[in-house]
ROVEXSE-90627 format. One line per 10 residues: number of its first residue (from 1); their letters; for each residue x, y, z of C-alpha. Coordinates in steps of 0.001 Angstrom, whole numbers, plus 524288, in hexadecimal, padded with zeros to 5 digits. Each point is the difference from the previous one (the first is absolute). Layout:
<atoms>
NUM = a = X/Y/Z  ...
</atoms>
This chain:
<atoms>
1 = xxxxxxxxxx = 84C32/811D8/86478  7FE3D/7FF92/7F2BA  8070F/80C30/7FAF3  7F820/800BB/7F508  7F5D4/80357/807DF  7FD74/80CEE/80911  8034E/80175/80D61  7F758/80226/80A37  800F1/80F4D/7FFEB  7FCD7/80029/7F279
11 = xxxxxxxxxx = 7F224/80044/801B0  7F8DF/8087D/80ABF  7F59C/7FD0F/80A03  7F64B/80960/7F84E  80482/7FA1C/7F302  7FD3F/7F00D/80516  7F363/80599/805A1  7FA49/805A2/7F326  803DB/7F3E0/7F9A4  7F5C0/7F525/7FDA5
21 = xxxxxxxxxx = 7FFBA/7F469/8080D  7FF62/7F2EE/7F640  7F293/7FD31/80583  7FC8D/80D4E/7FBD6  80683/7FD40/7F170  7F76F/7F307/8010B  7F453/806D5/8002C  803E6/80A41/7F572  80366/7F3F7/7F7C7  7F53F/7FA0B/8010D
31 = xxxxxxxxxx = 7F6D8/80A7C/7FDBB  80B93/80503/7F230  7FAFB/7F1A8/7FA79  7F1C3/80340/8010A  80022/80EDE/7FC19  80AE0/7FA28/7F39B  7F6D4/7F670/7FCB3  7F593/80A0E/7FE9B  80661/80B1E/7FAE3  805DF/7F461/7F45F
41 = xxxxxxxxxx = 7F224/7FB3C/7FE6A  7FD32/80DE0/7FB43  806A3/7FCC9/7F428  7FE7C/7F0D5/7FD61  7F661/7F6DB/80317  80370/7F3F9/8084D  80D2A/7F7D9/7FF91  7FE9B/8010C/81026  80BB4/7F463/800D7  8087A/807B2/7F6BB
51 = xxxxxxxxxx = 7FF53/80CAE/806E4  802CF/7FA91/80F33  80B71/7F8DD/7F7B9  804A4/80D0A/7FB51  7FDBD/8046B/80D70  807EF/7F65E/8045E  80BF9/802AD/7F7DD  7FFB4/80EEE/802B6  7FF4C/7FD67/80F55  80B0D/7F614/7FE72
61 = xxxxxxxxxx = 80860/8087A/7F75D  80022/7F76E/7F61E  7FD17/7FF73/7F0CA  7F518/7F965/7F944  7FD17/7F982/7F2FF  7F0F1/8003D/7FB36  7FED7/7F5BE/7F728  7F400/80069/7F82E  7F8B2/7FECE/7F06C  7FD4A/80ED1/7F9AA
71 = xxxxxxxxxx = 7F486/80982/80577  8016F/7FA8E/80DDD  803AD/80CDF/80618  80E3A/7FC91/80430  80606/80AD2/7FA94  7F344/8094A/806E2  8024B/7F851/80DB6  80DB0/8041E/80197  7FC19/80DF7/7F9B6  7F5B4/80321/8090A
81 = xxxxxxxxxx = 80668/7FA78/80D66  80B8E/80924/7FBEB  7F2BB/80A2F/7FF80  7FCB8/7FE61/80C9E  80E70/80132/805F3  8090E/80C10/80175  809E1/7FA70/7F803  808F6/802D6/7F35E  7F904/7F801/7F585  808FE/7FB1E/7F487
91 = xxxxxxxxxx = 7FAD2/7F6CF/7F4BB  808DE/7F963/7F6D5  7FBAF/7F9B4/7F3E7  80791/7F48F/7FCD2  80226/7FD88/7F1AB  80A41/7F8A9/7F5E8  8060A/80A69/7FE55  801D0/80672/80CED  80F19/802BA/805C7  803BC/7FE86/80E58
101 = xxxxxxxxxx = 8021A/80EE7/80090  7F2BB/80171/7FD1D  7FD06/7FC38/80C74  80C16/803E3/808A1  8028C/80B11/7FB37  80CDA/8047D/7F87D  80BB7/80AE6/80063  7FF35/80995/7F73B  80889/80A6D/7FD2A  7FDC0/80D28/8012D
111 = xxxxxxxxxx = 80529/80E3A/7FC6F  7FAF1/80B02/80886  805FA/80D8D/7FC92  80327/80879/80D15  7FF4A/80E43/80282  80D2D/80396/7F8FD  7F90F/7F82C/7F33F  80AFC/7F504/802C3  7F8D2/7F217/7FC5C  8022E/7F4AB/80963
121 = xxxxxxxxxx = 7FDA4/7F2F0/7FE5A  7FB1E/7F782/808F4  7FDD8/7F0D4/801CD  7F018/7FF79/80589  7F8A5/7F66F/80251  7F0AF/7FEDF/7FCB8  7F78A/7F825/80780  7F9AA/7F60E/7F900  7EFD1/7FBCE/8037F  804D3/7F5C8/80A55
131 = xxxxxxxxxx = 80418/80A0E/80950  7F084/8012C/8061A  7FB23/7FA18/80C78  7F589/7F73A/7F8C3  80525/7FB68/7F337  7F7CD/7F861/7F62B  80752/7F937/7F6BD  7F438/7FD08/7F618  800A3/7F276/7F6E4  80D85/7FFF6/805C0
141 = xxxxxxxxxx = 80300/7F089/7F6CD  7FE1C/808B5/7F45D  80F8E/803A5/80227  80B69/7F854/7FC14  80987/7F9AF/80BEF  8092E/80A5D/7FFF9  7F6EC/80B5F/8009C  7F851/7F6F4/80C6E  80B5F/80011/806C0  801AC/80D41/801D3
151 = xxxxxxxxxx = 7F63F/7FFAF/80AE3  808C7/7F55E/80774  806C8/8073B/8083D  7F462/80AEF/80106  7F553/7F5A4/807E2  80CD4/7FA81/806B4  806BF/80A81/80509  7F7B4/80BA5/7FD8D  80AA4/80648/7F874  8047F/80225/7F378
161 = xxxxxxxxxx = 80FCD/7FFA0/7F883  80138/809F2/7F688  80CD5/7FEFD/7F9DE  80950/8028F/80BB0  7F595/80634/808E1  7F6CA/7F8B6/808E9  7F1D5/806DB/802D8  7F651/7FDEA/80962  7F1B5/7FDE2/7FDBE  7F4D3/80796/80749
171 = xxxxxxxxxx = 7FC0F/7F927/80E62  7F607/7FB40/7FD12  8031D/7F723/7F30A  7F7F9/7F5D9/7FA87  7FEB3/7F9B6/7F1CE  7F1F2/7FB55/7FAB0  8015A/7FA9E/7F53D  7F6C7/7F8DC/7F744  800B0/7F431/7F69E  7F568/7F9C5/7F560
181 = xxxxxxxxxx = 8018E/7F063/8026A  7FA2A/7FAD4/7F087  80688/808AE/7F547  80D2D/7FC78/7FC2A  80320/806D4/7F49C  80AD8/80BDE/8033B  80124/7FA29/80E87  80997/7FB6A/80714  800F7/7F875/80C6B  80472/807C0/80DAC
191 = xxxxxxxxxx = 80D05/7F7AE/80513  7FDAB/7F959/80BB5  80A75/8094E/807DD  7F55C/80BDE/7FCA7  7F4E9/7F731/8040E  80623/7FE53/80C37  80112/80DD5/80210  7F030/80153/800BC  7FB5D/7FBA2/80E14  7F24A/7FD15/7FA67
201 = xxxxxxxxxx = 7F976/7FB89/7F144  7F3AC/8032B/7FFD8  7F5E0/7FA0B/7F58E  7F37D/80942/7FDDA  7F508/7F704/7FB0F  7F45E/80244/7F861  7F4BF/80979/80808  7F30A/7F774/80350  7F43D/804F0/7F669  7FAFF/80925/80A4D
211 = xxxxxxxxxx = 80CA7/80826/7FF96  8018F/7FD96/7F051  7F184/8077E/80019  8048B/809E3/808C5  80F6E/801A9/7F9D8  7F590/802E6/7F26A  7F598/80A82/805AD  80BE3/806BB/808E2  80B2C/80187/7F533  7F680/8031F/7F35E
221 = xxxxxxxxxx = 7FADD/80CE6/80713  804EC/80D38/7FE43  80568/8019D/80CA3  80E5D/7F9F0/80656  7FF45/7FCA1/80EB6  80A73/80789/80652  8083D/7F89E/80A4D  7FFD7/80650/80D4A  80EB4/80146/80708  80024/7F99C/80B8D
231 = xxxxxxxxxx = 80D5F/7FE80/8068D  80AB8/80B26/80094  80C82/7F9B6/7FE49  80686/80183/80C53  7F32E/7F59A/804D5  8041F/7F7B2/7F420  80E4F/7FF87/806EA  7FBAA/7FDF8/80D01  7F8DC/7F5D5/7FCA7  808B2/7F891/7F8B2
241 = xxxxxxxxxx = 809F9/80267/80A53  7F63F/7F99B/80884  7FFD0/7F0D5/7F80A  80F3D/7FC59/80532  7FB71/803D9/80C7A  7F522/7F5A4/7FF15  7FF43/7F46F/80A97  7FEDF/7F2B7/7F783  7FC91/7F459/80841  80B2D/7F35E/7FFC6
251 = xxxxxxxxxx = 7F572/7F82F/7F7AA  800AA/808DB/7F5B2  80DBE/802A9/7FDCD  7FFD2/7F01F/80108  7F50F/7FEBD/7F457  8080C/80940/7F89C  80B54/7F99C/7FD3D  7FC8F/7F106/80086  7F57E/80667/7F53B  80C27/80677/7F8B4
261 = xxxxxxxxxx = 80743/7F479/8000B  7F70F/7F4FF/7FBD4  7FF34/80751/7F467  80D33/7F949/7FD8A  801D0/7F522/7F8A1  80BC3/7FBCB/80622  7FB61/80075/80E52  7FAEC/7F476/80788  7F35B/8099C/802DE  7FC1C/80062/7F25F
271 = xxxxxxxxxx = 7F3F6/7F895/7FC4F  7FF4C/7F94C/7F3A3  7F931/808AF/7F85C  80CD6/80A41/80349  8093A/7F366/7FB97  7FA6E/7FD74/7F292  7FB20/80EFE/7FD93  8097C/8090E/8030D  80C33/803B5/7FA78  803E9/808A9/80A99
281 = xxxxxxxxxx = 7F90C/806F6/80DF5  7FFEF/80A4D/8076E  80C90/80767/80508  8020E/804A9/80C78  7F78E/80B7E/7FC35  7F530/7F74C/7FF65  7FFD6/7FF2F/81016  80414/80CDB/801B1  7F45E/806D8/7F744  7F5ED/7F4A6/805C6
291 = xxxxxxxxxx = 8042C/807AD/80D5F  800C5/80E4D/7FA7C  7F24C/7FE88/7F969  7F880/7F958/80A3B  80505/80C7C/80AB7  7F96B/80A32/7F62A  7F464/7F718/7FE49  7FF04/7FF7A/80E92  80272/80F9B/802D0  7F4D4/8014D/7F44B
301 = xxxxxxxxxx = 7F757/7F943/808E6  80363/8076F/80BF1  80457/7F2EC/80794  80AC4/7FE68/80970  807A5/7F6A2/7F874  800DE/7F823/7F448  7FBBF/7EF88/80014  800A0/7F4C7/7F993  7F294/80488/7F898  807BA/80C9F/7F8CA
311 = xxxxxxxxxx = 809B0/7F676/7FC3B  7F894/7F570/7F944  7F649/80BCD/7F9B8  80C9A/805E7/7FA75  806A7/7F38B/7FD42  7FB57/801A3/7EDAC  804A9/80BE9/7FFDF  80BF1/7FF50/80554  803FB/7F413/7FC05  7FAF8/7FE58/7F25D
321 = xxxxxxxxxx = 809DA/80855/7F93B  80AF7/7F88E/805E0  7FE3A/7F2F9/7FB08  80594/7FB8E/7F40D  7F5FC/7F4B9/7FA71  8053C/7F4D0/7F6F6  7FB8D/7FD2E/7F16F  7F957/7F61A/8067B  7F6CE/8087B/8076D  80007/80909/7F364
331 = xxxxxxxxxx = 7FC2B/7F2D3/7F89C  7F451/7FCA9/8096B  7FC63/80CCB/80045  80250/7FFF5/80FE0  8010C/80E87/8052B  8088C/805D3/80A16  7F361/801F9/808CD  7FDBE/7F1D1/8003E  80D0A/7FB32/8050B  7FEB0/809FD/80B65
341 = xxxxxxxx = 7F202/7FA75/80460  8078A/7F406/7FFC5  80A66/805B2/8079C  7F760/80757/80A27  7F7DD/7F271/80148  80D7A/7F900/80291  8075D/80908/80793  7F343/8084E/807F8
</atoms>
């Protein structure tokens, strides 16, 4: 036994018998996507694929990067499904000129004065906005590299070094953070080891004229939608607790990785387009967040267990951020996007 993990009289008969069964957390996850999706639509008009993504990531326990131009409601996506959840909200504001203890948190000392009027001074430490459940980390290339890195270890190991003191983050913890793709001026580009730390990069497109028309006649009004809550956070644990716990059939873990590595230039898997386009692939986080991703987007659907079909839906997102193109592709304008159809079309 695992010692790690409790023994059998840990836990009593009336205690396993309250607890849900996974079928019955199947059902309740299925029905949290529809009642999010509503309660989020409350607040913003369409971008359906971006908020099952988002979905995705916060089943999965992962964190999520919403790629989009200005005024396409990235920044309100991540606001409103921290709305409709019972969880801390924190928001950082990235900016040139922002320090890593502006987002950890620093010591500070302080002098309290006692009953006898004696002062005391005391080493404290303050909490910086990272320490929330649901972070957003908003425009989050607008920082330098050294300020970036300052949420490494945060998304890795969900805590933070403080000098000589270690803290944990709040169960649940998840970083949201958001990113404008075409201006370049007072940006800088997120390493590839903090890329890797987000399980899923999502791109919010332009809304079709029929939710442009409605995005105008909703927001120019006098009144602001409210976002109804809609899960207490001991259901947001359970259910994330459920994903691990997940069946995933053979196939899929097989798709997976042969998908992860013909993103390789230097395997024999690799079509040609992976050869003369990119630089590097996918780490073994590729396979490993293919897996991860494709559980949540199988619990969000209430099925038993997750196929070959969550994989190759999921296979942009989590792969795009991973791949390090050549000038070439830069050159002829190829994007990541298109050497994964080739890959999928290769490979699955």
């Amino acid at each position: 036994m695992d010692p790690a993990q409790p023994g059998p009289s840990s836990e009593t008969s009336e205690t396993r018998a309250a607890r849900p069964s996974d079928a019955e957390l199947l059902e309740t996850a299925r029905e949290a996507s529809r009642k999010l999706r509503d309660a989020i639509a409350f607040r913003v008009v369409g971008q359906d694929a971006v908020i099952e993504l988002m979905l995705v990531a916060l089943l999965a326990r992962g964190h999520a990067l919403l790629v989009g131009v200005p005024g396409l409601a990235k920044t309100l996506l991540v606001a409103s499904l921290a709305e409709a959840l019972d969880l801390s909200f924190g928001r950082v504001q990235f900016t040139p000129d922002l320090l890593p203890a502006d987002i950890t948190g620093t010591d500070v000392l302080q002098e309290d004065t006692d009953a006898s009027g004696q002062s005391r001074r005391a080493v404290r430490f303050m909490p910086g906005p990272i320490f929330h459940n649901l972070v957003l980390g908003d425009e989050i290339n607008r920082t330098p590299p050294k300020t970036q890195a300052a949420l490494l270890q945060a998304m890795q190991e969900r805590r933070v070094t403080v000098g000589t003191q270690t803290h944990a983050l709040p169960e649940p913890f998840q970083v949201f953070a958001t990113r404008n793709p075409i201006e370049q001026e007072g940006t800088y580009p997120l390493p590839e080891a903090q890329l890797d730390r987000f399980l899923l990069e999502v791109h919010v497109d332009y809304p079709s004229a029929h939710e442009e028309r409605e995005i105008a006649r909703r927001t120019t009004g006098v009144q602001v939608a409210s976002v109804p809550r809609v899960l207490e956070r001991d259901h947001v644990r359970e259910l994330q607790a459920l994903v691990p716990r997940m069946p995933v059939t053979d196939a899929a873990i097989e798709l997976a990785v042969a998908l992860a590595r013909a993103t390789r230039p230097t395997e024999a898997s690799a079509p040609p387009a992976v050869r003369e386009l990119v630089r590097f692939g996918a780490g073994p986080r590729g396979p490993q967040a293919l897996v991860f991703a494709a559980k949540a987007r199988a619990a969000l659907r209430g099925e038993a267990a997750a196929d070959v079909e969550d994989i190759r839906q999921l296979v942009v997102p989590v792969l795009r951020h991973r791949l390090v193109l050549s000038y070439r592709a830069e050159v002829e304008g190829v994007r990541d996007v298109d050497v994964l159809d080739k890959v999928l079309r290769a490979v699955g």
